[in-house]
PAFIPA-114016 format. One record per residue: x, y, z of N, C-alpha, C, O in turn. Coordinates in steps of 0.001 Angstrom, whole numbers, padded with zeros to 6 digits, always signed. Layout:
N
XYZXYZXYZXYZ/...
END
This chain:
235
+000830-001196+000000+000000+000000+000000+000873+001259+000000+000534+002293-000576/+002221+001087+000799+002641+002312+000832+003577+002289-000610+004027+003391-000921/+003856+001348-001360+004324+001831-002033+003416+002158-003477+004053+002625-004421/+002211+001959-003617+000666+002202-004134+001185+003455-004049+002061+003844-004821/+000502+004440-002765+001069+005775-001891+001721+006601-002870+001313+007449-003664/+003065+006027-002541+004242+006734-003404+004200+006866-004651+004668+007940-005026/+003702+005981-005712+003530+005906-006857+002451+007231-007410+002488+008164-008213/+001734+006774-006652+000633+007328-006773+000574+009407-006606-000286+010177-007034/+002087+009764-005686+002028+010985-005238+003004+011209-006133+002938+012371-006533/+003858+010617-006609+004806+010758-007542+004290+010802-009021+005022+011360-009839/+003064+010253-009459+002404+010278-010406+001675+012038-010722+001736+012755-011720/+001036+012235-009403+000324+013554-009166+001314+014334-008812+000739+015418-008717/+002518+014533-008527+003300+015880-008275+003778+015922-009885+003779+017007-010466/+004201+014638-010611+004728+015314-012432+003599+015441-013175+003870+015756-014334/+002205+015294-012915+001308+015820-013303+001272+017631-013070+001276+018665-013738/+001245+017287-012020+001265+018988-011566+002266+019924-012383+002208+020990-012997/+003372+018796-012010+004435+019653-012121+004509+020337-014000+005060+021366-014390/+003670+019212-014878+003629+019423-015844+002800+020539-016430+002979+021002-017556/+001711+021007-015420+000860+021844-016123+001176+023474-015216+000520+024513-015293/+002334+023199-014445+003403+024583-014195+002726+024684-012444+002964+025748-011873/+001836+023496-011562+001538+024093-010700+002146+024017-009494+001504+024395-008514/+003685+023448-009299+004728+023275-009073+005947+023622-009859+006189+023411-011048/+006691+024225-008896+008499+024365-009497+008742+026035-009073+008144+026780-008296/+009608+026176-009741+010518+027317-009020+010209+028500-010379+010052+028063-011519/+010163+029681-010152+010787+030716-011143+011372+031718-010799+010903+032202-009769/+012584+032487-011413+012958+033152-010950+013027+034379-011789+013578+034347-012889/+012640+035154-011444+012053+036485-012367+013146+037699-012300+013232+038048-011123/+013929+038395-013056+014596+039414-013186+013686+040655-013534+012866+040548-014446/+013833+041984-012732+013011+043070-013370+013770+044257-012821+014510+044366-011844/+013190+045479-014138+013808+046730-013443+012463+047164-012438+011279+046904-012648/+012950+047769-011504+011821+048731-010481+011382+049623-010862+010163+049794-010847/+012238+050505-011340+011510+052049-011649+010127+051286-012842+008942+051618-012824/+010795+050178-013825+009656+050191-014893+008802+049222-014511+007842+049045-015260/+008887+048535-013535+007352+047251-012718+006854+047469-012081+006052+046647-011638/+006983+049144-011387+006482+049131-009672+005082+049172-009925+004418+048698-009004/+004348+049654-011032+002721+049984-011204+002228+048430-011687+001081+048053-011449/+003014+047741-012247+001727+046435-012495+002829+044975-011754+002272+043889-011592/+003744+045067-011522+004182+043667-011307+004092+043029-009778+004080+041812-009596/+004019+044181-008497+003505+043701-007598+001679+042766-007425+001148+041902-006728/+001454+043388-008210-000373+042598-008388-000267+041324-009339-000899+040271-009258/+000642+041681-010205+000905+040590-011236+001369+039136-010341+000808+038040-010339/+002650+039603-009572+002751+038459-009034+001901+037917-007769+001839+036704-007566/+001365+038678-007074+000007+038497-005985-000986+037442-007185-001269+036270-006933/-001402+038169-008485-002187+036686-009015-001785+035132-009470-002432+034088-009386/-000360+035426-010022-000070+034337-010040+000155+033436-008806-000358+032317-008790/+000899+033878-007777+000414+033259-006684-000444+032686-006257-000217+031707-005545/-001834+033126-006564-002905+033124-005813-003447+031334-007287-003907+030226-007013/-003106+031882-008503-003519+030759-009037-002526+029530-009266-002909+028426-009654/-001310+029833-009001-000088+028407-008957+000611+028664-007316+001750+029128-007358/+000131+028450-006122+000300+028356-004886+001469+027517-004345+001884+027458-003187/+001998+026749-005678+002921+025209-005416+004004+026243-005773+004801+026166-004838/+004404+027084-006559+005092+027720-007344+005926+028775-006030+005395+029574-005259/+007289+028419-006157+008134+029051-005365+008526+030665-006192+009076+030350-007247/+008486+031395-006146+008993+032467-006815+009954+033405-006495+009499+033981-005507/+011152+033940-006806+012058+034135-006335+012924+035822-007515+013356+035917-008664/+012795+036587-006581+012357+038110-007734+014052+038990-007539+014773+038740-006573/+014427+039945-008572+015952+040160-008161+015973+041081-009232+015903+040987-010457/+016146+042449-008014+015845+043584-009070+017117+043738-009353+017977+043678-008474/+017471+044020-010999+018595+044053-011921+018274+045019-012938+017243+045246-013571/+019478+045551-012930+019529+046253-014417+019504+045194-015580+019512+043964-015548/+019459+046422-016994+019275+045187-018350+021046+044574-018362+021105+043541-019029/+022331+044965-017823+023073+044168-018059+023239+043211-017419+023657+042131-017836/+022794+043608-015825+022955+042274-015138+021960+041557-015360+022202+040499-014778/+020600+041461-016042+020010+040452-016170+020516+039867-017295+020181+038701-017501/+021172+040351-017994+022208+039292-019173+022911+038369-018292+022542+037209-018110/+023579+038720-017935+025041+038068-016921+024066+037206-016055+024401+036026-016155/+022831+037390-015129+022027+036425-014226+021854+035535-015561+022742+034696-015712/+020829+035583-016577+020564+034553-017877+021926+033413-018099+022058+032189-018124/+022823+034636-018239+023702+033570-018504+024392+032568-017489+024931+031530-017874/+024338+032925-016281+024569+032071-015390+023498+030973-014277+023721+030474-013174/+021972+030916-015456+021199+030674-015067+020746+030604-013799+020754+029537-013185/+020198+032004-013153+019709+032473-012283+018374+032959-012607+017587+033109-011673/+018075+033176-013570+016525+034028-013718+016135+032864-014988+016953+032078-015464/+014878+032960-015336+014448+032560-016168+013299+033080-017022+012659+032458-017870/+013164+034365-016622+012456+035498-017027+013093+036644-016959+013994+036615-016121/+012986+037558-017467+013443+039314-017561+012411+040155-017770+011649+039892-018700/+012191+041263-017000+011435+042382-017496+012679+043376-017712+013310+043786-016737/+013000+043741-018996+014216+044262-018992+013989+045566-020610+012848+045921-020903/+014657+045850-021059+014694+046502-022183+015123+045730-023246+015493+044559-023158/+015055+046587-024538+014867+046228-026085+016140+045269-025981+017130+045356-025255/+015724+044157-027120+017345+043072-025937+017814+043941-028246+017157+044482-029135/+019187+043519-028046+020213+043568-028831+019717+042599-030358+018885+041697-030260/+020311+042928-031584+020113+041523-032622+020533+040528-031944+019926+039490-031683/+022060+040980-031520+022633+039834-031387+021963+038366-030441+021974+037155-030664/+021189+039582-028861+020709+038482-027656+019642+038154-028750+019829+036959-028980/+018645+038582-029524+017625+038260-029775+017608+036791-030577+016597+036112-030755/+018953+036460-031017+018992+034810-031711+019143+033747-030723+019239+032586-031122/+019177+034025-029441+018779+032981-028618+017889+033445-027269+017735+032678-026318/+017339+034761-027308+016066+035126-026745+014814+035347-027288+014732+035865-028401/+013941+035066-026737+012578+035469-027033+012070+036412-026446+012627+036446-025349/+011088+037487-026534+010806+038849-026249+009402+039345-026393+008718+038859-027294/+008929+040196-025659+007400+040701-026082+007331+041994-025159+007411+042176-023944/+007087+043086-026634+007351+044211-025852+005883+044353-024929+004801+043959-025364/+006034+044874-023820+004852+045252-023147+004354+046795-023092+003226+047254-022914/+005501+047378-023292+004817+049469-023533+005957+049792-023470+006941+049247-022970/+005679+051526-024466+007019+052254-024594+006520+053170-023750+005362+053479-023470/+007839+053659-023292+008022+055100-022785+008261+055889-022726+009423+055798-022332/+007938+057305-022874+008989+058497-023390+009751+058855-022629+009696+058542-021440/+010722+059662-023185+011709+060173-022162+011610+061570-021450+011458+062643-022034/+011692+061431-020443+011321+063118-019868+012536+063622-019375+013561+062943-019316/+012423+065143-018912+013293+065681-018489+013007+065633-017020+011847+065463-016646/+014275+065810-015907+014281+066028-014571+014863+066507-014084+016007+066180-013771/+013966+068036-013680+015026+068926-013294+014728+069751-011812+013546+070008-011583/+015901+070237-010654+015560+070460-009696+013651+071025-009356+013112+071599-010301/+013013+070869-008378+011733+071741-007747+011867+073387-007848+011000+074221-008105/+013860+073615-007428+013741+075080-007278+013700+075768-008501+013503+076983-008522/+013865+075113-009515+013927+075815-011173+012790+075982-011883+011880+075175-012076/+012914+077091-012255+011787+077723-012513+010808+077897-013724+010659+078950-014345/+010057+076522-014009+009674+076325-015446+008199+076574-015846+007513+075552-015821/+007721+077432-016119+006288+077654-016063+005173+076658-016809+004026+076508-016389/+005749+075974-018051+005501+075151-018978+005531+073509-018244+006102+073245-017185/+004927+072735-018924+004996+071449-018425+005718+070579-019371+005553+069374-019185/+006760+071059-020700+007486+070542-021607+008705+071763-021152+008615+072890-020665/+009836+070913-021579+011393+071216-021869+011667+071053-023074+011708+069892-023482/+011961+072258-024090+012927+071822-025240+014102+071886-024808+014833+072730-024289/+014170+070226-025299+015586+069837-025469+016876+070605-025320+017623+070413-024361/+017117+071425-026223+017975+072193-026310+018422+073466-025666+019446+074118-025875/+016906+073791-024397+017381+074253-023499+017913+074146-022488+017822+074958-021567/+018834+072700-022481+019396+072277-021622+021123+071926-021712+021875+071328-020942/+021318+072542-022912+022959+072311-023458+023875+072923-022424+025029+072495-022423/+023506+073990-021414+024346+074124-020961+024480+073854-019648+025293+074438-018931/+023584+072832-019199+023181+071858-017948+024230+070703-018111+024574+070132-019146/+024647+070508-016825+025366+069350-016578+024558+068043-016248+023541+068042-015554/+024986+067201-016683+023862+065853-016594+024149+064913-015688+025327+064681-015419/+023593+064542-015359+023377+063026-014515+022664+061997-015322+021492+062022-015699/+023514+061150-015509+022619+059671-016422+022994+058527-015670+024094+058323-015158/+021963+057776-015643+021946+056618-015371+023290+055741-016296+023564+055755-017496/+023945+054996-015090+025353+054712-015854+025397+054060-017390+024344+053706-017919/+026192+053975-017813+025942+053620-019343+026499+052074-019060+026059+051170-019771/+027321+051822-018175+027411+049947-018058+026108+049002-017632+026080+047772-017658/+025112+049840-017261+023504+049354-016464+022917+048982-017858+022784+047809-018209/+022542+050149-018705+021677+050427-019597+022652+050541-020668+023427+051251-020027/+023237+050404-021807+024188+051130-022817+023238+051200-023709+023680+051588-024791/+021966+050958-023707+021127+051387-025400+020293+052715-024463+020074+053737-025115/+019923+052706-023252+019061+054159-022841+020337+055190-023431+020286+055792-024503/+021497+055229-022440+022281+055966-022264+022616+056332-023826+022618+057489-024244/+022825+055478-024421+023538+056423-026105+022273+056419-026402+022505+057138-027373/+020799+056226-026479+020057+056823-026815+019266+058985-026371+018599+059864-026916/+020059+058694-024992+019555+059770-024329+020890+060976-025091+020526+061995-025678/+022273+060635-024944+023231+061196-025819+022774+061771-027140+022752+062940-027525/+022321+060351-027892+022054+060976-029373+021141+062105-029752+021319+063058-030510/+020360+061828-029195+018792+062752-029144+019359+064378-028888+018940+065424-029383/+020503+064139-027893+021028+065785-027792+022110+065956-029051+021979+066986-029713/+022859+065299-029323+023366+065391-030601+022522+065822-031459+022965+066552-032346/+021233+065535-031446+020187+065611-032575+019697+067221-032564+019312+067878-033531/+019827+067637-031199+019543+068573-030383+020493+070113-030763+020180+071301-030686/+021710+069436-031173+022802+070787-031707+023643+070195-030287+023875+070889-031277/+024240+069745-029231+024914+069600-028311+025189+068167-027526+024441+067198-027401/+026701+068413-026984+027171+067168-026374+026837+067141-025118+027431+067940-024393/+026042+066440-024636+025364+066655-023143+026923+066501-022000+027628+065495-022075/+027125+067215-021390+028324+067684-020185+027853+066598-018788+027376+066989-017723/+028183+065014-019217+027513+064309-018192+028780+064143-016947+029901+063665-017121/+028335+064569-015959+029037+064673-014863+029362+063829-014023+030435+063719-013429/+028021+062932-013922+028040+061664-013129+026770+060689-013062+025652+060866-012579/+027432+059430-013821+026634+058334-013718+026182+057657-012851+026088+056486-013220/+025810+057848-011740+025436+056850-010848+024784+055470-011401+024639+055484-012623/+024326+054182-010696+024060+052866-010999+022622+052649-010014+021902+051658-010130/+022444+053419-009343+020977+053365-009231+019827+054784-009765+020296+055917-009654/+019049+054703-010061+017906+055630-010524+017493+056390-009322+017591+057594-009561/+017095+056166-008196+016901+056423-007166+018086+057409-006720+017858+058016-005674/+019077+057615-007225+020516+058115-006474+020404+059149-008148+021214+060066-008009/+020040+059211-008884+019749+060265-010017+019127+061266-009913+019446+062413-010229/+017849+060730-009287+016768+061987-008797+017661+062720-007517+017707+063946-007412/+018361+061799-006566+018908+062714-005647+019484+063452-005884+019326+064543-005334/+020446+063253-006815+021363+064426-007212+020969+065555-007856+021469+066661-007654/+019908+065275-008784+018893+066398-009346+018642+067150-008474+018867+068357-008567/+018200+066672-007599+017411+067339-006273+018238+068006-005890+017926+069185-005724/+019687+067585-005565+020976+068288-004957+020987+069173-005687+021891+069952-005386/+020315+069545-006707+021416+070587-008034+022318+070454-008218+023005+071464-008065/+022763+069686-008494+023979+068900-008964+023742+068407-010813+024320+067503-011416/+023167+068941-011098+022451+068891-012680+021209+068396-012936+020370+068017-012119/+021116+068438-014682+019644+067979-014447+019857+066102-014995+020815+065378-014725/+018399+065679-015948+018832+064194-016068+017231+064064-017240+016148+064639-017134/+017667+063191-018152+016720+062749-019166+016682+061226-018751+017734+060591-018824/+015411+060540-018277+014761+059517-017781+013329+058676-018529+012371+059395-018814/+013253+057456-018767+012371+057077-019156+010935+057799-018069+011153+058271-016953/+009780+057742-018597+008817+058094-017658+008277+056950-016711+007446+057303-015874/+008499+056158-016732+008340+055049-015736+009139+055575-014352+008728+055447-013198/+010052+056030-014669+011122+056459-013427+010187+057406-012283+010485+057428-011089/+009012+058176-012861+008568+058392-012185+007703+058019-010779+007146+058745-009956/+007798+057053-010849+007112+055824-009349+008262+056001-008740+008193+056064-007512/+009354+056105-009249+010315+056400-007684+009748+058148-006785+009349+059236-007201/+009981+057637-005636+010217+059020-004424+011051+060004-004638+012263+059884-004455/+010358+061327-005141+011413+062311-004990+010911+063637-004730+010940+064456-005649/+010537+063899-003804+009762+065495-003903+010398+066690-004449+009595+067596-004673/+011490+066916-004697+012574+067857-004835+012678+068044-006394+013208+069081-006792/+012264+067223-007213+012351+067578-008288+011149+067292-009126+010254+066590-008656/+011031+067954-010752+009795+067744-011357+010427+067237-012574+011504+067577-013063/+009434+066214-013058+009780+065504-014382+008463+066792-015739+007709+067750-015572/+008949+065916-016951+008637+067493-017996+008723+066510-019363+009449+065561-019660/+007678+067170-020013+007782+066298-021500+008996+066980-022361+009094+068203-022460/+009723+066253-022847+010632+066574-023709+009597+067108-025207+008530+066639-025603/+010532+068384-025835+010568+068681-027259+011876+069105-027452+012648+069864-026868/+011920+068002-028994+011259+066684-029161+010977+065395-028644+011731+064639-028032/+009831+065249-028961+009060+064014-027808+008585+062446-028899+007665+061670-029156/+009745+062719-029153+009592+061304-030477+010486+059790-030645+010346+058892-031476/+011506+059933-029425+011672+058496-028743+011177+057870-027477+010929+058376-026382/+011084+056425-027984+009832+055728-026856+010949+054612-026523+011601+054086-027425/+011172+054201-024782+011903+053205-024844+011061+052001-024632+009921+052269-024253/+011289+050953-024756+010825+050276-024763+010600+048608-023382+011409+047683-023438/+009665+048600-022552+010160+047571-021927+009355+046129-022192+008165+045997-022475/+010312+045145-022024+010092+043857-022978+010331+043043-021572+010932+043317-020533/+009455+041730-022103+009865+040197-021325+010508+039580-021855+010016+039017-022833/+012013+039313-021520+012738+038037-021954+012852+036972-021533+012874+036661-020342/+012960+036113-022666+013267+034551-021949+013928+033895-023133+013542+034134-024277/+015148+032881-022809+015241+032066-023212+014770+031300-024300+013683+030878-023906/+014982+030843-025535+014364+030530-026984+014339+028963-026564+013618+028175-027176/+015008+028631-025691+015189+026550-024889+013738+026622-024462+013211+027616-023962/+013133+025431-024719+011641+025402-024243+011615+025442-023110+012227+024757-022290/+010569+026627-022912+010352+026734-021732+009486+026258-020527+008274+026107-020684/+010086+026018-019323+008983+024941-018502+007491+025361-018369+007118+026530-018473/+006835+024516-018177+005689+024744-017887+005199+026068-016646+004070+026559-016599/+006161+026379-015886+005740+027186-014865+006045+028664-015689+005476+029731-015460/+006890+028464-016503+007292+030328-017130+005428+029857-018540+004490+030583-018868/+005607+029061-018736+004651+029219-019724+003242+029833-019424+002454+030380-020195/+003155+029595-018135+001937+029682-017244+002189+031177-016728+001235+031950-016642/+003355+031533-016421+003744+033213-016128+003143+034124-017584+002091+034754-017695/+004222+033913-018571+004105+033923-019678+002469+034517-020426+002249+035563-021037/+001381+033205-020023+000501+033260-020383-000702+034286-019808-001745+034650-020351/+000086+034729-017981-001114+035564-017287-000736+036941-017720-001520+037885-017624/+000869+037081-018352+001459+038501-018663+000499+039054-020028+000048+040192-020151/+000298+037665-021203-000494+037905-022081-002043+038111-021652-002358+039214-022098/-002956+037633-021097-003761+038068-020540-004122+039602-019765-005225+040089-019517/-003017+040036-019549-002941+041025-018580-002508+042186-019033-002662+043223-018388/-001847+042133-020333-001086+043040-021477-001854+044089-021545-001131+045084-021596/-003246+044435-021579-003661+045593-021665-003644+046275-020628-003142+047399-020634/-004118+045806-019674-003814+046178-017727-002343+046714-017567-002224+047388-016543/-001635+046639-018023+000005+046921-017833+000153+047916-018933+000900+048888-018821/-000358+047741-019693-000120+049152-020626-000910+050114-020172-000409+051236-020096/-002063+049965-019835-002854+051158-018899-002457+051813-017643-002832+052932-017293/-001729+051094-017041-001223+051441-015881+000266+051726-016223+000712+051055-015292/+000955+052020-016604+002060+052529-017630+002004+053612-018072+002963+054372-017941/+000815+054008-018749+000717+055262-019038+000933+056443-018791+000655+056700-017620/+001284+057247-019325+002031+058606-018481+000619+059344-019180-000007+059207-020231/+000516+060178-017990-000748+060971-017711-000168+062721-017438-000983+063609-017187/
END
């Protein structure tokens, strides 16, 4: 009988395990761009795969390369991946974002847009270019585009430590609009002119078939795709 038992629980856990309601995942994401839909996101999946260990590790887009490759994550909420990652990743963009300006509270802007180019002779703060290297030469080019070489002073490696320095007056800073869910009273974000690059944030995974438990992630993100673009939205 007991070994009936065993058979029998061993039969029903690779059942389970097959239709994703058991096993492990481990999810890579940026913060500034998940804080509005991925805490609820993962509260439902929870609530509908309960067997499912989940295990979350906020990363920039390079270190979630480097986690992938040392198989630690098996998901990414990360940015536009490269040609190159894209021949052995798979991807689905979920919403773009524009880029805004962020500049101290005490400065004095009557308008709720910044042209661009009134900022050439502002010293910058960018988010480091080893974190992000497609934001960062994207945020560069756009001022190139602009008539000027943006005077970047200091990269910091967290987003959170960007706005501070803004705040410090310590310069200003061009930011996806997602960045805005971080805390910062001290400074105000501003539509860029021109307001005609969107970055983009995407789910990666792995092109190796994927287990049943990311398929089942996978599948509530597609379900949920309009909910996350609504709540994304810059207003």
């Amino acid at each position: 009988m007991r070994t009936l038992a065993q058979a029998e629980s061993a039969i029903n856990t690779a059942r389970r395990a097959g239709k994703g309601e058991i096993g492990k995942l481990s999810i890579g994401f940026l913060g500034s761009a998940t804080y509005a839909f991925l805490p609820a996101l993962v509260c439902t999946f929870k609530k509908q795969y309960p067997g499912v260990k989940l295990a979350l590790q906020e990363l920039s887009p390079l270190q979630q390369e480097v986690a992938f490759d040392k198989g630690e994550i098996d998901i990414g909420f990360t940015r536009t991946l490269t040609a190159e990652k894209s021949r052995t990743f798979s991807s689905r963009c979920l919403y773009r974002d524009p880029l805004m300006a962020v500049l101290p509270r005490s400065r004095q802007v009557k308008t709720n847009h910044v042209r661009l180019s009134d900022l050439k002779k502002d010293d910058f703060i960018l988010f480091h270019r080893e974190g992000a290297p497609p934001l960062f030469d994207t945020i560069t080019r756009i001022c190139n585009e602009a008539g000027f070489s943006p005077a970047v002073e200091n990269q910091p490696n967290m987003m959170q430590t960007v706005l501070s320095l803004v705040e410090a007056e310590q310069g200003v800073s061009i930011v996806p609009a997602c960045v805005r869910n971080l805390r910062s009273d001290g400074v105000r974000f501003y539509r860029l002119q021109p307001d005609e690059v969107r970055v983009e944030l995407v789910t990666a995974w792995k092109k190796d078939t994927p287990s049943a438990t990311l398929r089942a992630f996978l599948d509530l993100i597609d379900a949920k795709a309009s909910l996350i673009r609504k709540k994304a939205e810059i207003h």
